[in-house]
C-alpha positions in Angstrom: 24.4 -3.5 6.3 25.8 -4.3 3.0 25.8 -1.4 0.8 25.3 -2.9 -2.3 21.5 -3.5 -1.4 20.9 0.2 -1.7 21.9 0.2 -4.9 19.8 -2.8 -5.7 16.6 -1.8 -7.1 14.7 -5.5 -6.6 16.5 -5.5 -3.4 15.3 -1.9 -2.2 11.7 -2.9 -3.4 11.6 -5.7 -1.0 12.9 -3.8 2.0 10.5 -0.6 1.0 7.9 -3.2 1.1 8.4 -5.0 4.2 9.0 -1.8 5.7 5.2 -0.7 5.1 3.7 -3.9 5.9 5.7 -3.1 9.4 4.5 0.0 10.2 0.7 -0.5 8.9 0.8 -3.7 11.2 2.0 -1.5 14.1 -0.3 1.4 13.4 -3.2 -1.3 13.3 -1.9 -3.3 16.3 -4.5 -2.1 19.2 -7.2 -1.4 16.6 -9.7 -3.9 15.5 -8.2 -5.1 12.4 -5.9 -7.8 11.1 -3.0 -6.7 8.9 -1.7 -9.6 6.2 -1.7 -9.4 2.0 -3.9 -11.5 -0.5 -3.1 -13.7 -3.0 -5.9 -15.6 -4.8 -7.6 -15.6 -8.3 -6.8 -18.2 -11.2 -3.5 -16.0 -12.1 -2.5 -15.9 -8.1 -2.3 -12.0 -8.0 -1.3 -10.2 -5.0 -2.0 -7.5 -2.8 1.2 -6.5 -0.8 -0.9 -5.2 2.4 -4.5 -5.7 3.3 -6.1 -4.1 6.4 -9.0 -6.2 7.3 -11.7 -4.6 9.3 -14.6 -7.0 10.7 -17.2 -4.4 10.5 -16.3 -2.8 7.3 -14.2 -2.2 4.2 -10.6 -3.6 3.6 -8.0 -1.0 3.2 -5.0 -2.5 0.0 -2.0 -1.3 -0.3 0.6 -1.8 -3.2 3.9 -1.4 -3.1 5.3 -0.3 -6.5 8.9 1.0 -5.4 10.4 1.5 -8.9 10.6 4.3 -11.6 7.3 4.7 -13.5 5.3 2.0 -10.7 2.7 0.6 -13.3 -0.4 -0.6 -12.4 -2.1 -2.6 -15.0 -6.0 -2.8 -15.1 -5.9 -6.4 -14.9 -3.9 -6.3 -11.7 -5.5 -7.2 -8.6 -5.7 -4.2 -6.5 -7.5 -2.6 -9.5 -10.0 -5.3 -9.7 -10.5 -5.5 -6.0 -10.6 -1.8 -5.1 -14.4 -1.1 -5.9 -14.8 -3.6 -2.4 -12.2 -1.1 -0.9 -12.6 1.4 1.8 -9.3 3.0 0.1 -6.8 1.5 -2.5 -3.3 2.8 -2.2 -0.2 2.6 -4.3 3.3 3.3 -2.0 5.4 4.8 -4.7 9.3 5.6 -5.7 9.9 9.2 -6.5 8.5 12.6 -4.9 6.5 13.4 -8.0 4.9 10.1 -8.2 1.6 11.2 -6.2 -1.9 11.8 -6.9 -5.1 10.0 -8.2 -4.3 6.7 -10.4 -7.9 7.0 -12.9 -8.0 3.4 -14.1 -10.0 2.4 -17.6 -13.0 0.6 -15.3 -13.5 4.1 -13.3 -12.1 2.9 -9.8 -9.2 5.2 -8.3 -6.2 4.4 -6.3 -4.6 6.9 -4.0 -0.9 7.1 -5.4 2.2 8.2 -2.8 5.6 8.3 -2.4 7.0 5.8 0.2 8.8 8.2 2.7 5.9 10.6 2.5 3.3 7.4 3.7 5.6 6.3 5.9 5.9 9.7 7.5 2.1 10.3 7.8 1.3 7.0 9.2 4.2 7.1 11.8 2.8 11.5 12.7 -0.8 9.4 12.8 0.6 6.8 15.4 2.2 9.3 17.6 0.0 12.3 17.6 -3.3 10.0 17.4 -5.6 9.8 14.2 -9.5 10.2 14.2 -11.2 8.9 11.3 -13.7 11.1 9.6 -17.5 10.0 9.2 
């Protein structure tokens, strides 16, 4: 592996990104669901990972894997998230978690990438019930 990618912060954001569509698509793999992203609207915006359930809600997912990770109100997982079962933003540093209010009312679950990654892989091996 070439070390300078490390060190490459549009780099890392790609392979942080690619990285969660992976593991998402595997965690979703046996379930009823399809696993791509969305890009659509006159602007083209896009949503790096959409779960797609036949039966109900779509579950987004942004990757923001940089300092500060804005999400403006005009971006597309904001506008889309009131038609979501759950909108989360994957996130750079440790202290980056929480609730993301946005100025329309609709929240976004915000988390750090390793800690995601971490819960989804405990989910897949240890088996996940949803709640009703």
């Amino acid at each position: 592996m070439d070390d300078s990618l490390l060190s490459d912060p549009v780099e890392m954001g790609k392979l942080v990104e690619t990285a969660v569509y992976k593991h998402v698509a595997a965690f979703y793999y046996q379930q009823a669901a399809s696993v791509g992203y969305y890009r659509g609207g006159k602007r083209r915006k896009e949503i790096d990972v959409v779960v797609e359930y036949s039966n109900s809600k779509n579950i987004l997912i942004e990757v923001k894997y940089r300092e500060g990770a804005p999400i403006p109100d005009d971006s597309a997982i904001v506008e889309l998230s009131g038609e979501a079962a759950a909108s989360i933003v994957v996130t750079k540093t440790a202290d980056d978690f929480g609730v993301h209010n946005t100025k329309n009312g609709k929240d976004l679950i915000r988390i750090p990438a390793f800690a995601f990654l971490y819960l989804l892989g405990h989910a897949e091996k240890h088996g996940y019930c949803e709640m009703e």
